[in-house]
Biopython code that builds the backbone (N, CA, C, O; Angstrom):
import numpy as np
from Bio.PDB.StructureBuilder import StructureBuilder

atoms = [
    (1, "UNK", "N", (-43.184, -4.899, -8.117)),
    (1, "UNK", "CA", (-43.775, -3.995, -7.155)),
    (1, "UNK", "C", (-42.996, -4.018, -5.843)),
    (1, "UNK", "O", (-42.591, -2.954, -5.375)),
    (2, "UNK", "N", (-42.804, -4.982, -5.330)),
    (2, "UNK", "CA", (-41.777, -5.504, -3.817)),
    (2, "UNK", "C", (-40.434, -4.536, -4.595)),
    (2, "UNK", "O", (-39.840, -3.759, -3.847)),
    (3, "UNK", "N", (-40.161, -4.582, -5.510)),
    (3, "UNK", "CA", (-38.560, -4.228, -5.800)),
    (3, "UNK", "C", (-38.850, -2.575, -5.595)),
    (3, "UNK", "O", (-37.906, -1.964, -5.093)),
    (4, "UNK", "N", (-39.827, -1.934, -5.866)),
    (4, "UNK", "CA", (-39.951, -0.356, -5.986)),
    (4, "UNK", "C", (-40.226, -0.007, -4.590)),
    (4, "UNK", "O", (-39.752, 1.041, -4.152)),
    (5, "UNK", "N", (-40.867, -0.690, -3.916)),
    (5, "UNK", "CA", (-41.050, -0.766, -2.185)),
    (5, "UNK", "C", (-39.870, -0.503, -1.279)),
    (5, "UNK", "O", (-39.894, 0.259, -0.312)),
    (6, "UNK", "N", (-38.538, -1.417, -1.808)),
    (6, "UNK", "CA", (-37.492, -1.561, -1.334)),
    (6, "UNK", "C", (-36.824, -0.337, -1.356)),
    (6, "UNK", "O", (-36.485, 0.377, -0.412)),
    (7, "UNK", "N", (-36.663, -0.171, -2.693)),
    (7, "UNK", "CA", (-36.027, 1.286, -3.075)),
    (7, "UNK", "C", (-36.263, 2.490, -2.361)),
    (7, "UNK", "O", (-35.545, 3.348, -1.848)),
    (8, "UNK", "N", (-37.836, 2.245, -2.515)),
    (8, "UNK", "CA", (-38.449, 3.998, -1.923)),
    (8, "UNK", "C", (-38.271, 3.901, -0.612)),
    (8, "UNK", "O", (-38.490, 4.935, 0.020)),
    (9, "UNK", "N", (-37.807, 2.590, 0.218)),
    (9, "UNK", "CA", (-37.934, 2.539, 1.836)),
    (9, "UNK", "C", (-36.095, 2.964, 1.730)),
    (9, "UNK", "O", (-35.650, 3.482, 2.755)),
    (10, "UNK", "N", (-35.005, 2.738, 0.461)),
    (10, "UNK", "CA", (-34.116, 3.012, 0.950)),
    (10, "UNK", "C", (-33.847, 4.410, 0.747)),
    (10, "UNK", "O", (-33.341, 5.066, 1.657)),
    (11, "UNK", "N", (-34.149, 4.952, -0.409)),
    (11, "UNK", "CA", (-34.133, 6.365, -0.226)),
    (11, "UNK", "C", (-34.987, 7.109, 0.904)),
    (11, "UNK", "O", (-34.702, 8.298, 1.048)),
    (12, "UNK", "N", (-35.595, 6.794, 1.403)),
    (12, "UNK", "CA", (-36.356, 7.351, 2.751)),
    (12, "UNK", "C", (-35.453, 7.328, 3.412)),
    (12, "UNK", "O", (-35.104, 8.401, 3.906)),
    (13, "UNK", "N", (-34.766, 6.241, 3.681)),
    (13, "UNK", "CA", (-34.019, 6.069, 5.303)),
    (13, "UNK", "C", (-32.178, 6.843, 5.063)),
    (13, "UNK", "O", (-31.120, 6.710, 5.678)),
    (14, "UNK", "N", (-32.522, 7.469, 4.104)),
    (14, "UNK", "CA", (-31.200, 8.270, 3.559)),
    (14, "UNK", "C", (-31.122, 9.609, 3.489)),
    (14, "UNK", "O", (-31.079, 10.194, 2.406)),
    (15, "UNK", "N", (-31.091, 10.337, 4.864)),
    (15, "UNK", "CA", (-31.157, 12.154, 4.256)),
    (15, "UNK", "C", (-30.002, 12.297, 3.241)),
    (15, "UNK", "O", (-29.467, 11.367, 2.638)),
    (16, "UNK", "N", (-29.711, 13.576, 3.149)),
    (16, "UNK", "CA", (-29.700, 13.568, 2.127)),
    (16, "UNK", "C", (-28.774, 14.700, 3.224)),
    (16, "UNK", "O", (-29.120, 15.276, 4.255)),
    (17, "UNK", "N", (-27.141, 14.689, 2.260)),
    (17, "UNK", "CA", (-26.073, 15.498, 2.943)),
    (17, "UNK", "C", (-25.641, 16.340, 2.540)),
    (17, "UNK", "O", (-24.511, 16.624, 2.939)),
    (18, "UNK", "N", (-26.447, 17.411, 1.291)),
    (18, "UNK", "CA", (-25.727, 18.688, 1.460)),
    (18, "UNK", "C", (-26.231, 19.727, 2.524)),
    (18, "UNK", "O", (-27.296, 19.963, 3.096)),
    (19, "UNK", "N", (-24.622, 20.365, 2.512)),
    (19, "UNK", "CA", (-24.326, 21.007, 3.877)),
    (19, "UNK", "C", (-23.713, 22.580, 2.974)),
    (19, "UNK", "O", (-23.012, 22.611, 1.962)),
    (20, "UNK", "N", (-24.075, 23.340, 3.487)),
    (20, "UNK", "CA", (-23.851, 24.802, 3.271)),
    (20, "UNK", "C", (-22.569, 24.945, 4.604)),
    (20, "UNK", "O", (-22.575, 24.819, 5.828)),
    (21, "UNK", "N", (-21.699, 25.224, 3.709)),
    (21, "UNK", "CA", (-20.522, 25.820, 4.589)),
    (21, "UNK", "C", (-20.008, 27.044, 3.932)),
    (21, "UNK", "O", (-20.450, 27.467, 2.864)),
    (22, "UNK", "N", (-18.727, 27.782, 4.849)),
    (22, "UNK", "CA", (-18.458, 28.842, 4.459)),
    (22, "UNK", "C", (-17.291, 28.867, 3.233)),
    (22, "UNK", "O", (-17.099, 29.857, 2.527)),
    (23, "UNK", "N", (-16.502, 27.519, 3.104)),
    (23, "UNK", "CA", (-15.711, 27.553, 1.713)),
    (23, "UNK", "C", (-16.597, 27.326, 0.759)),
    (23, "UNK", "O", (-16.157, 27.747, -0.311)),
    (24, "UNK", "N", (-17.834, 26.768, 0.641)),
    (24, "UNK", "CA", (-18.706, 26.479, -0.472)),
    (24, "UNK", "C", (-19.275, 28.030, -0.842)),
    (24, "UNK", "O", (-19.770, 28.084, -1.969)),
    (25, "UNK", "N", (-19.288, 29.226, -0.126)),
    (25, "UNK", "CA", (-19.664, 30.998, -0.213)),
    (25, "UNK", "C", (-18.245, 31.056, -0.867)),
    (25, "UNK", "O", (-18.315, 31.503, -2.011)),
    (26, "UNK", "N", (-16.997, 30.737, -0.476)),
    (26, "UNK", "CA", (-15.909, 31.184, -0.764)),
    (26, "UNK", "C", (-15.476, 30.650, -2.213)),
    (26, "UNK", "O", (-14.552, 31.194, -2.817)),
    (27, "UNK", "N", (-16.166, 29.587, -2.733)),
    (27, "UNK", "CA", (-16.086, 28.637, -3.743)),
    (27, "UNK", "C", (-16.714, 29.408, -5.171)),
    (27, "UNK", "O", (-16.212, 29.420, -6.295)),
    (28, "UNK", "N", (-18.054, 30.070, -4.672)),
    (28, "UNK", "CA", (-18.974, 30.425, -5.384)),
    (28, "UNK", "C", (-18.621, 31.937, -5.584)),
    (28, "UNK", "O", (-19.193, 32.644, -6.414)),
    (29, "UNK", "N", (-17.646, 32.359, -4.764)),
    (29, "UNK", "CA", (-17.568, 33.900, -4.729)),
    (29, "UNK", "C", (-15.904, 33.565, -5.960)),
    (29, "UNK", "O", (-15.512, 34.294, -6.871)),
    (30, "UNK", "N", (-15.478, 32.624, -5.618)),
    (30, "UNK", "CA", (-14.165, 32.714, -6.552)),
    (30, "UNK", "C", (-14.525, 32.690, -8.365)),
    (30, "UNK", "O", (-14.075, 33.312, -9.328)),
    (31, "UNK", "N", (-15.676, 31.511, -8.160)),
    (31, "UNK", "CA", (-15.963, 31.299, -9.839)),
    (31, "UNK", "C", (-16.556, 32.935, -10.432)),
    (31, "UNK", "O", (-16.252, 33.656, -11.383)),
    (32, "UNK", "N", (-17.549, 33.025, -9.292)),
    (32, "UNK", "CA", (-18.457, 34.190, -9.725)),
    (32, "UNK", "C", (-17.108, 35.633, -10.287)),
    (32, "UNK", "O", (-17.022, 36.283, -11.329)),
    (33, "UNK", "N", (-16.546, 35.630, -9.434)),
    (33, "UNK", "CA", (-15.088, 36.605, -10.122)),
    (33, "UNK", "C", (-14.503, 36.496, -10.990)),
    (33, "UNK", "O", (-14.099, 37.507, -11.567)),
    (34, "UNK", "N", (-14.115, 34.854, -11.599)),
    (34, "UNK", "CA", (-13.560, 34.652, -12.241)),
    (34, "UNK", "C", (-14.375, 34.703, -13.767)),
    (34, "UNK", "O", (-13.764, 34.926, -14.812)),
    (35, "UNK", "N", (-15.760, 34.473, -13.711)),
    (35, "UNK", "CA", (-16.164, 34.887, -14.711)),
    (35, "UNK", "C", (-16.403, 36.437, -15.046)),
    (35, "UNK", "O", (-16.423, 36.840, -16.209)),
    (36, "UNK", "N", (-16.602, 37.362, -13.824)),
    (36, "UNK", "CA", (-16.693, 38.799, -14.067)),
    (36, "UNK", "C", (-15.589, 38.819, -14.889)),
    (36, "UNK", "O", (-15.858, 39.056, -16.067)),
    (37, "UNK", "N", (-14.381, 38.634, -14.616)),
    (37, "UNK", "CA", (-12.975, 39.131, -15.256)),
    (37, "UNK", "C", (-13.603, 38.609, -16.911)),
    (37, "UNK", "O", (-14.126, 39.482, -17.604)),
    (38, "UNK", "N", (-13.539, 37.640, -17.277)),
    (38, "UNK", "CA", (-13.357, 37.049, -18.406)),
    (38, "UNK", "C", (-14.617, 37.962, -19.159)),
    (38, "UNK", "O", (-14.492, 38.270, -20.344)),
    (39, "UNK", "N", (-15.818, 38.362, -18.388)),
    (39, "UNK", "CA", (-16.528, 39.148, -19.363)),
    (39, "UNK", "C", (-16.496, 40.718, -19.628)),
    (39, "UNK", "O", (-16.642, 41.339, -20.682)),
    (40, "UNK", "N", (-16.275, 41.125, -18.430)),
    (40, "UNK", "CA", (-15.844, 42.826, -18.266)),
    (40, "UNK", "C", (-14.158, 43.041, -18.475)),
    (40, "UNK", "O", (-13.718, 44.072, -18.984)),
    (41, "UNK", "N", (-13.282, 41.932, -18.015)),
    (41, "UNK", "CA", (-12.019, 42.465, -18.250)),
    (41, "UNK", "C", (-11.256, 43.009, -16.615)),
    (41, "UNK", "O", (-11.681, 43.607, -15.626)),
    (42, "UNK", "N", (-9.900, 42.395, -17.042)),
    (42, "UNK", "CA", (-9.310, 42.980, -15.198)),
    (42, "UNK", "C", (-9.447, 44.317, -15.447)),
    (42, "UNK", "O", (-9.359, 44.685, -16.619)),
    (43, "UNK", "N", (-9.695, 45.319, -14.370)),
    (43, "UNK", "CA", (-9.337, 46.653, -14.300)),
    (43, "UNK", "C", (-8.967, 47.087, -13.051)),
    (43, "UNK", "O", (-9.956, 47.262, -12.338)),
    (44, "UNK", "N", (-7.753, 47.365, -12.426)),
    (44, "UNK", "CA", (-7.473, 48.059, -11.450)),
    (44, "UNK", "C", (-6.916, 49.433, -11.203)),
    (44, "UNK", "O", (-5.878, 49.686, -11.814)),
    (45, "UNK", "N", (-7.330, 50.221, -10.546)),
    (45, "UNK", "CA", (-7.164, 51.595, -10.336)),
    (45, "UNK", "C", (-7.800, 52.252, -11.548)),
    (45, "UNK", "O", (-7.373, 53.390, -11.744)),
    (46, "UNK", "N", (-8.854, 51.757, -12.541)),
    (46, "UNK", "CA", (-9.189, 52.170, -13.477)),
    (46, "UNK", "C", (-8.163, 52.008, -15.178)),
    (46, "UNK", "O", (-8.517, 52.163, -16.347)),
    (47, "UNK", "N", (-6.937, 51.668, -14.603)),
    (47, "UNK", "CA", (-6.273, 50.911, -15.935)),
    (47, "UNK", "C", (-6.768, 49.480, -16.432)),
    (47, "UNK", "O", (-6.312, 48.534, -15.789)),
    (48, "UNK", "N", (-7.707, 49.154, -17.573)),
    (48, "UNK", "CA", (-7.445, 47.900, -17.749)),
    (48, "UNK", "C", (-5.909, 46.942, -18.503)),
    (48, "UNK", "O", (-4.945, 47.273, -19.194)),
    (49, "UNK", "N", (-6.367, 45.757, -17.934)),
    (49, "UNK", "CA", (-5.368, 45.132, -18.473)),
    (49, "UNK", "C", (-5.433, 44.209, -19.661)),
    (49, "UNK", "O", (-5.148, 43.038, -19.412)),
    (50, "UNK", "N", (-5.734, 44.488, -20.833)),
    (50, "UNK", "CA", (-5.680, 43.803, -21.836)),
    (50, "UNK", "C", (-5.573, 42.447, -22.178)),
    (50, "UNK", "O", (-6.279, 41.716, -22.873)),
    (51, "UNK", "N", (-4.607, 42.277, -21.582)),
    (51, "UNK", "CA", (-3.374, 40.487, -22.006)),
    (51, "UNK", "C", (-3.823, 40.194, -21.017)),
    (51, "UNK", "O", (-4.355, 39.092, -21.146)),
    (52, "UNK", "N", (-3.971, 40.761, -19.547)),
    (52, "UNK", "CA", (-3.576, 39.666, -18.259)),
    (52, "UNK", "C", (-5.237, 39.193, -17.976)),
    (52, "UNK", "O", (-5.436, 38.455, -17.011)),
    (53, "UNK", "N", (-6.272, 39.574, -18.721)),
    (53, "UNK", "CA", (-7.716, 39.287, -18.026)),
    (53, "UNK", "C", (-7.854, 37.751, -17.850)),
    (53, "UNK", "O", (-8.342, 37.282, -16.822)),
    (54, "UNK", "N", (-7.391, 36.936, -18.927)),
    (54, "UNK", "CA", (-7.805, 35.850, -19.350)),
    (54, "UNK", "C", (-6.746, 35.025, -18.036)),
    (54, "UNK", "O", (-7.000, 34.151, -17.207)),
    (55, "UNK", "N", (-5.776, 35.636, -18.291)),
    (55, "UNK", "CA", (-4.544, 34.747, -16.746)),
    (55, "UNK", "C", (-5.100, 35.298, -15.499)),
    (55, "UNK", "O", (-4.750, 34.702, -14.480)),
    (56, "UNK", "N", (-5.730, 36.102, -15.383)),
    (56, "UNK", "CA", (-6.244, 36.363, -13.505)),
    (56, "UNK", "C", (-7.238, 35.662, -13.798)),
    (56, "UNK", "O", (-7.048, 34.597, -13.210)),
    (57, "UNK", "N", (-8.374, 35.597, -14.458)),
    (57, "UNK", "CA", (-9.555, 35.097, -14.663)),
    (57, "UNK", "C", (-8.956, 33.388, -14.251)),
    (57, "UNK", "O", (-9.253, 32.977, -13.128)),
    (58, "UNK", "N", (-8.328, 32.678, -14.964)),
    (58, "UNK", "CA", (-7.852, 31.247, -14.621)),
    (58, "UNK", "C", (-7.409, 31.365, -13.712)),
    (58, "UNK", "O", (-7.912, 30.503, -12.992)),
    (59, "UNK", "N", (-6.635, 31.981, -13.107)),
    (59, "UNK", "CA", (-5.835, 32.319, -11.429)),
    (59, "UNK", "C", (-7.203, 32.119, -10.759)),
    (59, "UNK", "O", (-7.444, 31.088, -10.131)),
    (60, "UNK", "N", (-8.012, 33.017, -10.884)),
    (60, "UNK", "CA", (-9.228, 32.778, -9.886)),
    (60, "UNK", "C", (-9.932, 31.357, -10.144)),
    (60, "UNK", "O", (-10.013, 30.725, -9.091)),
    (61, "UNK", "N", (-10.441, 30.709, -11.205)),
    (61, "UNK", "CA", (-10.702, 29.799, -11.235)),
    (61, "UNK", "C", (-10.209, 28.850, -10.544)),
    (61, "UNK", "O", (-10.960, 28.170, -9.845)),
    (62, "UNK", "N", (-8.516, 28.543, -10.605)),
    (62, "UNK", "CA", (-7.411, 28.145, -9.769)),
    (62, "UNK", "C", (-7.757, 27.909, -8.292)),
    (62, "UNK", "O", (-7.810, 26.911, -7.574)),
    (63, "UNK", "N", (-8.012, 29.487, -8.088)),
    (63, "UNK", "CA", (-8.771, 29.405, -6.524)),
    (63, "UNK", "C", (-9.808, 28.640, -5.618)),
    (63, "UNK", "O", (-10.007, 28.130, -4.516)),
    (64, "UNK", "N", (-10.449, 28.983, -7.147)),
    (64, "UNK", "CA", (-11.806, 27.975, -6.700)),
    (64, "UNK", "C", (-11.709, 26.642, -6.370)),
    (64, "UNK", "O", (-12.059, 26.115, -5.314)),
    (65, "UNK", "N", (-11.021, 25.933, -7.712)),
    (65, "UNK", "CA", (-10.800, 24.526, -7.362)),
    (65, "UNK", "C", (-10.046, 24.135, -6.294)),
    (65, "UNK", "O", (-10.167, 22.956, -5.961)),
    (66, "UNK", "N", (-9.127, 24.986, -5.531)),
    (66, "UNK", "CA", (-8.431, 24.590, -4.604)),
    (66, "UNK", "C", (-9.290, 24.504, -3.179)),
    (66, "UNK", "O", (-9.295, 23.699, -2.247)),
    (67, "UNK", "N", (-10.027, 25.756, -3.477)),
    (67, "UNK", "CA", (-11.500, 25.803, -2.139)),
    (67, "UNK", "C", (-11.717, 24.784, -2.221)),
    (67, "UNK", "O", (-11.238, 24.018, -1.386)),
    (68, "UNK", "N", (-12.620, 24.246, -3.366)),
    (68, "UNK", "CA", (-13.412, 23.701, -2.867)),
    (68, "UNK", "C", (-12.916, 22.068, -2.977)),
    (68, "UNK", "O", (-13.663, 21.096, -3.081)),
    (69, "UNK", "N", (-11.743, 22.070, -2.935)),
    (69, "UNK", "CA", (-11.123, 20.580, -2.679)),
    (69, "UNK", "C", (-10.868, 20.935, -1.067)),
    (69, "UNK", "O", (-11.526, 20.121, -0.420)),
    (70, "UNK", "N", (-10.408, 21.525, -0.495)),
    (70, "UNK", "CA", (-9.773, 21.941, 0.891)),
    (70, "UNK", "C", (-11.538, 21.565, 1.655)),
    (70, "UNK", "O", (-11.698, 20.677, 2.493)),
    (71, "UNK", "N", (-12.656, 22.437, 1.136)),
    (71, "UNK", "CA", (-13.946, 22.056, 1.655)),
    (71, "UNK", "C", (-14.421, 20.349, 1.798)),
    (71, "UNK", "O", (-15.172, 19.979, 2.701)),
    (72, "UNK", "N", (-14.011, 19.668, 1.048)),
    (72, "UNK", "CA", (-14.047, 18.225, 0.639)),
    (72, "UNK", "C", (-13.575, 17.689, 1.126)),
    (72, "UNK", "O", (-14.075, 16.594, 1.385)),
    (73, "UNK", "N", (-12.093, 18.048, 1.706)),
    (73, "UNK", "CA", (-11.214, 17.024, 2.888)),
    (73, "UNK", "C", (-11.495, 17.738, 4.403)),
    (73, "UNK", "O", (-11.055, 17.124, 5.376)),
    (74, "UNK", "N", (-12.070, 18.761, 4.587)),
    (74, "UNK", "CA", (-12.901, 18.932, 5.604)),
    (74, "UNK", "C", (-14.182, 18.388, 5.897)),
    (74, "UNK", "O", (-14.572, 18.164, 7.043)),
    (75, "UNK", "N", (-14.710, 18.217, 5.063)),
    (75, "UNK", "CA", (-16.220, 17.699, 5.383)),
    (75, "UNK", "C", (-15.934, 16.097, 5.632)),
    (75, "UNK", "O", (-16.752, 15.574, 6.390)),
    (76, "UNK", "N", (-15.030, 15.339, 5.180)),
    (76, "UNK", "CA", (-14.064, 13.968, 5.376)),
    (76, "UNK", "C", (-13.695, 14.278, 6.820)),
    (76, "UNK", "O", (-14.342, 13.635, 7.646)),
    (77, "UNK", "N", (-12.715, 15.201, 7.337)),
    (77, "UNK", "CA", (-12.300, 15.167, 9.135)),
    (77, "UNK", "C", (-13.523, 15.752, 10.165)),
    (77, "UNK", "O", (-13.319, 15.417, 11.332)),
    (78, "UNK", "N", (-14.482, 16.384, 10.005)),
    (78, "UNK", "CA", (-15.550, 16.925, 10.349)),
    (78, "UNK", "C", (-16.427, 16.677, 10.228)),
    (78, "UNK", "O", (-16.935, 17.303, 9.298)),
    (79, "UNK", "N", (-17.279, 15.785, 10.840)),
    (79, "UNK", "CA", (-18.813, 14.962, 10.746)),
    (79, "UNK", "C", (-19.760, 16.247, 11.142)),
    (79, "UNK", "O", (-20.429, 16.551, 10.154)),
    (80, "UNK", "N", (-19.992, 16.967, 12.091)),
    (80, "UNK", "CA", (-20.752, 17.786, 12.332)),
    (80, "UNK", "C", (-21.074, 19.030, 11.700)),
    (80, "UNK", "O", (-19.977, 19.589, 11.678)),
    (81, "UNK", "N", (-21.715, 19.636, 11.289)),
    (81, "UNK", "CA", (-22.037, 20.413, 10.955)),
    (81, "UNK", "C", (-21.416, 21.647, 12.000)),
    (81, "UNK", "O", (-20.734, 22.405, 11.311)),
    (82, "UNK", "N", (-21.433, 21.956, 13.024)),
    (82, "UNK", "CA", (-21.089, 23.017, 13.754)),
    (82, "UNK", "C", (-19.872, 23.025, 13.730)),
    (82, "UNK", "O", (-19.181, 24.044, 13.736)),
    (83, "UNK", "N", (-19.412, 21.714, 13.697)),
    (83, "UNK", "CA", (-17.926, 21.984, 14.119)),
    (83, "UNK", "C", (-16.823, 21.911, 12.734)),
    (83, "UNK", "O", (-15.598, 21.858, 12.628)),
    (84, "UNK", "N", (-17.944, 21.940, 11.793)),
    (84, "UNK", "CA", (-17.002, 22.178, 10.147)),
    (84, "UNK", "C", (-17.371, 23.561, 10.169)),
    (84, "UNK", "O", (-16.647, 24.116, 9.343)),
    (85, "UNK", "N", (-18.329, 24.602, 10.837)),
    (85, "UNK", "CA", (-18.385, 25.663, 10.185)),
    (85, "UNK", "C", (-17.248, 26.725, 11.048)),
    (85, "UNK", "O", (-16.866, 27.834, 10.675)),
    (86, "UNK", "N", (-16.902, 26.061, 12.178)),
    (86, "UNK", "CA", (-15.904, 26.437, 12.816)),
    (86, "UNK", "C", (-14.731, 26.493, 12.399)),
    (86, "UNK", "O", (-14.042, 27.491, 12.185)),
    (87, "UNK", "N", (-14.411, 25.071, 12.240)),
    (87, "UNK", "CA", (-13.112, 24.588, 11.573)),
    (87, "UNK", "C", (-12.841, 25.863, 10.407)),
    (87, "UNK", "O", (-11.878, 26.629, 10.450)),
    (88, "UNK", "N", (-14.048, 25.886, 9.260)),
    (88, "UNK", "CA", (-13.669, 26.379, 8.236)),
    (88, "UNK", "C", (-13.955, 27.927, 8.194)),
    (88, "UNK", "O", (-13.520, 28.382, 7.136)),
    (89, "UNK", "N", (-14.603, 28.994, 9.069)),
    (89, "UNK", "CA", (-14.064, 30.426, 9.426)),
    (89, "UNK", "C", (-12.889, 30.473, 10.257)),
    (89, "UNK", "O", (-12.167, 31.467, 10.172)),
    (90, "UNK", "N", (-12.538, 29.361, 11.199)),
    (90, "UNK", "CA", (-11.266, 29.832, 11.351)),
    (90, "UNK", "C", (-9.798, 29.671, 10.829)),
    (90, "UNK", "O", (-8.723, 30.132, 11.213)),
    (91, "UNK", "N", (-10.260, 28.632, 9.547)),
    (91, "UNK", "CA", (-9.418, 28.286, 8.438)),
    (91, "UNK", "C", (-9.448, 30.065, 7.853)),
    (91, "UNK", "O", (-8.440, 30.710, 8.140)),
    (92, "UNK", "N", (-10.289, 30.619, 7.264)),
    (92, "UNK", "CA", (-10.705, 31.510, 6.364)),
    (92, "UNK", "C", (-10.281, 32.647, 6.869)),
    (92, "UNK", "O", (-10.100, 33.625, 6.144)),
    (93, "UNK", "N", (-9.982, 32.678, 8.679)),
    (93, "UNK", "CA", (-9.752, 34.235, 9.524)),
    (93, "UNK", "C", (-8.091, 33.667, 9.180)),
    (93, "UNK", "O", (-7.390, 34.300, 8.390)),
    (94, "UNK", "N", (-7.754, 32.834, 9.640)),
    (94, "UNK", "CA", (-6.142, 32.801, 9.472)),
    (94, "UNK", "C", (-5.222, 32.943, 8.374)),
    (94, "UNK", "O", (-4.045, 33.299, 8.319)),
    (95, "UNK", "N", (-6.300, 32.466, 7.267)),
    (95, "UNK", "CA", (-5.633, 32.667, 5.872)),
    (95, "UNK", "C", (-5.692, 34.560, 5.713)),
    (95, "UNK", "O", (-4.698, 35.206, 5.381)),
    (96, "UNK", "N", (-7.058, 35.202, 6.028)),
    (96, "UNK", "CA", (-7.237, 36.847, 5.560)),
    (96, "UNK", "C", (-6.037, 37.135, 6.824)),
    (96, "UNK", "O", (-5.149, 37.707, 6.191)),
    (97, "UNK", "N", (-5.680, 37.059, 7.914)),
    (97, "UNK", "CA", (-4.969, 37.583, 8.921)),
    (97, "UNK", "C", (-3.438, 37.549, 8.044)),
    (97, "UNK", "O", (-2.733, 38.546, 7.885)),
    (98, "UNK", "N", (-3.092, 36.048, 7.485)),
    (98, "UNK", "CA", (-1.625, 36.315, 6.889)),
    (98, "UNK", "C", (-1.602, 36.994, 5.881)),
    (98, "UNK", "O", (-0.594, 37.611, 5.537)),
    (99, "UNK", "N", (-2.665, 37.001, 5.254)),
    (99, "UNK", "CA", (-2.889, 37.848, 3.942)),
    (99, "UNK", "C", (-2.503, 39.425, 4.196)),
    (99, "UNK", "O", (-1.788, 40.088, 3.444)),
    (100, "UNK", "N", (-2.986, 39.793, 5.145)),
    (100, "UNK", "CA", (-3.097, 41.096, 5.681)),
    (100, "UNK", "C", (-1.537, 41.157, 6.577)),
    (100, "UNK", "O", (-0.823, 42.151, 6.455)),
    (101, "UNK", "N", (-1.169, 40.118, 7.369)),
    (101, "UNK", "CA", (0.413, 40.618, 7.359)),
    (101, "UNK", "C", (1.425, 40.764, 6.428)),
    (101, "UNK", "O", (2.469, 41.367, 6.678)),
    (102, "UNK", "N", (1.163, 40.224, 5.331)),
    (102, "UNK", "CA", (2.123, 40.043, 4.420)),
    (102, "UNK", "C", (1.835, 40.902, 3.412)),
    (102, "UNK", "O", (2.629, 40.791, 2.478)),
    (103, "UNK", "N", (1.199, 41.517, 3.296)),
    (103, "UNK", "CA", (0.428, 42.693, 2.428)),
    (103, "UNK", "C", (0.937, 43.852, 3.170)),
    (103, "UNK", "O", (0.599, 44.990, 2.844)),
]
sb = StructureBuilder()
sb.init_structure("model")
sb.init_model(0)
sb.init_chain("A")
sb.init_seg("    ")
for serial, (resi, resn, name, xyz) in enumerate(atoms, 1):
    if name == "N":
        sb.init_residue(resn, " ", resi, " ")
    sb.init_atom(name, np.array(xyz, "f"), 0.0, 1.0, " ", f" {name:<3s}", serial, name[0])
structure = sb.get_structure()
Protein backbone atom coordinates (compact mmCIF):
# COMPACT_ATOMS: atom_id res chain seq x y z
CA UNK A 1 0.00 0.00 0.00
CA UNK A 2 3.04 2.66 1.06
CA UNK A 3 4.58 1.49 -2.42
CA UNK A 4 1.25 2.67 -4.53
CA UNK A 5 1.24 5.97 -2.32
CA UNK A 6 4.71 6.69 -3.52
CA UNK A 7 3.99 6.22 -7.07
CA UNK A 8 0.71 8.14 -7.27
CA UNK A 9 2.59 11.12 -5.24
CA UNK A 10 5.26 10.71 -8.11
CA UNK A 11 3.16 10.86 -10.98
CA UNK A 12 1.31 13.84 -9.41
CA UNK A 13 4.36 15.88 -8.97
CA UNK A 14 5.10 15.25 -12.83
CA UNK A 15 3.07 17.34 -15.49
CA UNK A 16 3.09 15.98 -18.10
CA UNK A 17 5.08 17.68 -21.38
CA UNK A 18 3.31 17.51 -24.43
CA UNK A 19 3.56 20.69 -26.16
CA UNK A 20 1.70 21.57 -29.44
CA UNK A 21 4.05 23.37 -31.70
CA UNK A 22 3.99 24.50 -35.18
CA UNK A 23 6.47 21.65 -36.76
CA UNK A 24 4.28 19.04 -34.94
CA UNK A 25 1.01 20.90 -37.63
CA UNK A 26 3.85 20.69 -40.15
CA UNK A 27 4.63 16.97 -39.16
CA UNK A 28 1.00 15.93 -39.35
CA UNK A 29 0.30 17.92 -42.52
CA UNK A 30 3.41 16.00 -44.24
CA UNK A 31 2.19 12.32 -43.24
CA UNK A 32 -1.44 13.34 -43.88
CA UNK A 33 -0.14 14.07 -47.77
CA UNK A 34 1.83 11.48 -47.93
CA UNK A 35 -0.83 9.12 -47.41
CA UNK A 36 -3.35 11.13 -49.77
CA UNK A 37 -0.73 10.38 -52.59
CA UNK A 38 -0.41 6.67 -51.88
CA UNK A 39 -4.31 6.36 -51.90
CA UNK A 40 -5.64 8.79 -54.65
CA UNK A 41 -2.34 8.90 -56.62
CA UNK A 42 0.08 12.09 -57.56
CA UNK A 43 -1.85 14.28 -59.96
CA UNK A 44 -0.65 17.56 -61.13
CA UNK A 45 -2.20 19.92 -63.55
CA UNK A 46 -4.70 17.10 -63.85
CA UNK A 47 -2.05 14.54 -65.44
CA UNK A 48 -1.61 11.67 -63.14
CA UNK A 49 1.50 10.10 -62.55
CA UNK A 50 1.42 6.47 -62.51
CA UNK A 51 5.12 5.23 -61.47
CA UNK A 52 6.06 8.38 -59.49
CA UNK A 53 2.96 8.20 -56.71
CA UNK A 54 4.60 5.69 -54.56
CA UNK A 55 8.30 7.90 -54.78
CA UNK A 56 6.57 11.40 -53.89
CA UNK A 57 4.41 9.65 -51.41
CA UNK A 58 7.96 8.37 -49.55
CA UNK A 59 9.53 11.85 -50.45
CA UNK A 60 6.79 13.24 -48.29
CA UNK A 61 7.05 10.79 -45.68
CA UNK A 62 10.89 11.74 -45.89
CA UNK A 63 9.64 15.13 -44.94
CA UNK A 64 7.96 14.25 -42.17
CA UNK A 65 10.60 12.42 -40.43
CA UNK A 66 12.95 15.15 -40.94
CA UNK A 67 10.20 17.69 -39.21
CA UNK A 68 9.72 16.12 -36.79
CA UNK A 69 13.35 15.28 -35.75
CA UNK A 70 14.29 19.18 -36.35
CA UNK A 71 10.98 19.67 -33.74
CA UNK A 72 12.88 17.30 -31.19
CA UNK A 73 16.23 19.11 -31.21
CA UNK A 74 14.26 22.23 -30.72
CA UNK A 75 12.23 21.37 -27.95
CA UNK A 76 16.07 20.11 -26.45
CA UNK A 77 17.47 24.15 -27.11
CA UNK A 78 14.06 25.72 -26.10
CA UNK A 79 12.59 25.16 -22.61
CA UNK A 80 9.70 27.56 -23.04
CA UNK A 81 6.95 27.17 -24.69
CA UNK A 82 6.73 30.79 -26.23
CA UNK A 83 9.93 30.94 -27.19
CA UNK A 84 9.89 27.39 -29.21
CA UNK A 85 6.82 28.63 -30.96
CA UNK A 86 8.84 31.51 -32.10
CA UNK A 87 11.93 29.85 -32.78
CA UNK A 88 9.90 27.39 -34.90
CA UNK A 89 7.51 29.96 -37.26
CA UNK A 90 10.43 31.70 -37.81
CA UNK A 91 12.30 28.54 -38.73
CA UNK A 92 9.09 27.74 -41.05
CA UNK A 93 8.87 31.73 -42.56
CA UNK A 94 12.59 31.38 -43.63
CA UNK A 95 12.46 28.02 -45.04
CA UNK A 96 8.76 29.18 -47.29
CA UNK A 97 10.75 32.71 -48.04
CA UNK A 98 13.82 30.56 -49.73
CA UNK A 99 11.43 28.32 -51.12
CA UNK A 100 9.74 31.13 -52.81
CA UNK A 101 13.13 32.72 -53.95
CA UNK A 102 14.34 29.89 -55.51
CA UNK A 103 11.13 28.92 -57.14
Amino acid sequence: MAEQNDLAKRNDSKPTKFRLTPLNFATAFFFILAGYIFINGAKITGTTYQHWSGTIGLIFILFGVVVSLLDIIFRNFFAETKKLWIVELSFITLVLIIFFLVK
